[in-house]
N, C-alpha and C positions, 0 to 999 in steps of 0.2 A: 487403440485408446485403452486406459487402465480404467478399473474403476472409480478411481476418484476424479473422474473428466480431465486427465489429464493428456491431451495433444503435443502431437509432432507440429514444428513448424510448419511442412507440408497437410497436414491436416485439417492444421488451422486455416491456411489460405484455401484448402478448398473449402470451410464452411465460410471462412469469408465471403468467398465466388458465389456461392450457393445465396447467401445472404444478401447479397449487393443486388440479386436475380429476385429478391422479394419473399426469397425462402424462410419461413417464419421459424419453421421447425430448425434450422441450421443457426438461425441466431440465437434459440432458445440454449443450443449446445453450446453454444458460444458465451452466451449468459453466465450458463450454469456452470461453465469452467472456470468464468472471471471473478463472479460476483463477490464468496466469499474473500477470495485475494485481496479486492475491491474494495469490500467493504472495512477490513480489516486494517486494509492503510487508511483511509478515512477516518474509524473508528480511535486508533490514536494521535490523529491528529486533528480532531476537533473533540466534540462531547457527544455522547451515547444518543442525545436527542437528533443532532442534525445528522448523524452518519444517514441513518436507515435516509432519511430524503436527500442525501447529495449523493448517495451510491446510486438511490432512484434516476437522478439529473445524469449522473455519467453516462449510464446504459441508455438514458433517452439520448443525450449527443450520442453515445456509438451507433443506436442507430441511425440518426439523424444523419450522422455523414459517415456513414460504413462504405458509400458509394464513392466518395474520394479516399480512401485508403487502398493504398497502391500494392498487391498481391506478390510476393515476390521478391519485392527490393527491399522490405525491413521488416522488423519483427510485428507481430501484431501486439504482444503483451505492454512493448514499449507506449506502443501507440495507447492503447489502451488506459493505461499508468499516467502518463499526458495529459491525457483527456480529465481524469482525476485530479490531477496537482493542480490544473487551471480552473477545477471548478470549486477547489478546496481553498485556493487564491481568489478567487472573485470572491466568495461566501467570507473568507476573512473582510474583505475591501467593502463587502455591503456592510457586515454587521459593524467593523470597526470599534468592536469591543474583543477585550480577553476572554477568551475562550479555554475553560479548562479542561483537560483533558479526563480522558475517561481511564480512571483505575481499576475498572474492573475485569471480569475474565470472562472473555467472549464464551456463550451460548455453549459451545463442543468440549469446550473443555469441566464443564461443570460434572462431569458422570465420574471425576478422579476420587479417591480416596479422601474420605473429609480432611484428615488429619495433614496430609500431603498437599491437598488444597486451600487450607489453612494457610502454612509454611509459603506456597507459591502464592499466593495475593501478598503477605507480608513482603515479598521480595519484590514484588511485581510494584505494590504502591511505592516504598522507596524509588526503585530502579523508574518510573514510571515520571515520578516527582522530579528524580535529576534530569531526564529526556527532556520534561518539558520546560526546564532550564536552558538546554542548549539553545544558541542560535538555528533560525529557522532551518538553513540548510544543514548545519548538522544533523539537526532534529530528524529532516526528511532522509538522509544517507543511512542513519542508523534505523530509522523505520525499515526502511526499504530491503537493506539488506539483513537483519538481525529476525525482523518481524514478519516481514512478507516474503523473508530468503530467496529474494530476486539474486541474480548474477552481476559481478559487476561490472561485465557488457548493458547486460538488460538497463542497470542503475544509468550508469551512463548515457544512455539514450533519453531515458526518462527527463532527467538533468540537463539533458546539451552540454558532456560535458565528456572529456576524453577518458578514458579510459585511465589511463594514467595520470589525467588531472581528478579523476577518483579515488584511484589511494591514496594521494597526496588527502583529500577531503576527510576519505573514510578514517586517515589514520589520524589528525585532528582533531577531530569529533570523537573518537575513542578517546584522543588524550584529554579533550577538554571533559567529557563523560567522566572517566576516570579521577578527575580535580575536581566534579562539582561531588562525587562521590564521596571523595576523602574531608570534603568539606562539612557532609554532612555526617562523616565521625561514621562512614561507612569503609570496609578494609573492601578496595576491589579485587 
């Protein structure tokens, strides 16, 4: 493992194993590999207020049912990522209001250059404002893979969606990205 909690496939199923056995300290490694990833797809795709409590809700289902996740036959990140999209969908279906997103720049990145980080929010609220123009599954394709630079195996899985009916998706969602861009009198 690297320092930044980042796991081998194999690694990950044995903290699975370890975890599914009641091992709290193995979930916690497990946590603490996901979380930020986690929270960060949540983060732009709802508002700053409800991520911190639905990234909460993910990790209580992962544990909840760590016990049926099958060790071996799939990834876990997918699984994981899943678990997220269905409870960022339910949380849409209860609140049934617009929800805007959150333009601002996560916690890790605040230590940059003021003047650089200036510059990067200006780009980041445009760039952020057309994202949440896309249609939903665009929306989620370019999260996933630009933001949380998942693979687009991993994406795929997340999705229920082939691999190849991904780039068909991904490349879409760039071009439509691309159009709501130029619309707003932005050169992509």
């Amino acid at each position: 493992m690297s320092k930044n909690n980042t796991y081998t496939p194999k690694e990950l199923d044995d903290l699975v194993r370890q975890a599914q056995q009641g091992k709290t300290e193995a979930f916690e490694k497990l946590y603490n590999a996901f979380v930020d990833k986690i929270y960060r797809y949540i983060y732009y795709r709802t508002n700053k207020e409800d991520a911190l409590d639905l990234c909460e809700t993910v990790f209580l289902k992962v544990w909840e049912n760590i016990g049926s996740y099958k060790t071996g036959k799939k990834y876990f990140s997918p699984w994981v990522y899943r678990i997220a999209h269905n409870i960022v969908v339910d949380h849409y279906r209860l609140t049934k209001e617009t929800v805007e997103l959150s333009y601002e720049i996560p916690m890790e990145d605040r230590e940059q250059d003021p003047m650089k980080l200036t510059e990067n929010k200006l780009n980041n609220d445009v760039l952020m404002k057309a994202v949440s123009q896309l249609k939903e599954k665009y929306r989620e394709v370019i999260i996933l893979k630009y933001v949380n630079e998942l693979s687009n195996r991993e994406i795929a899985r997340i999705m229920k969606r082939t691999e190849g009916n991904l780039r068909i998706l991904k490349f879409r969602a760039l071009k439509s990205l691309k159009q709501i861009l130029k619309d707003m009198g932005v050169n992509p």
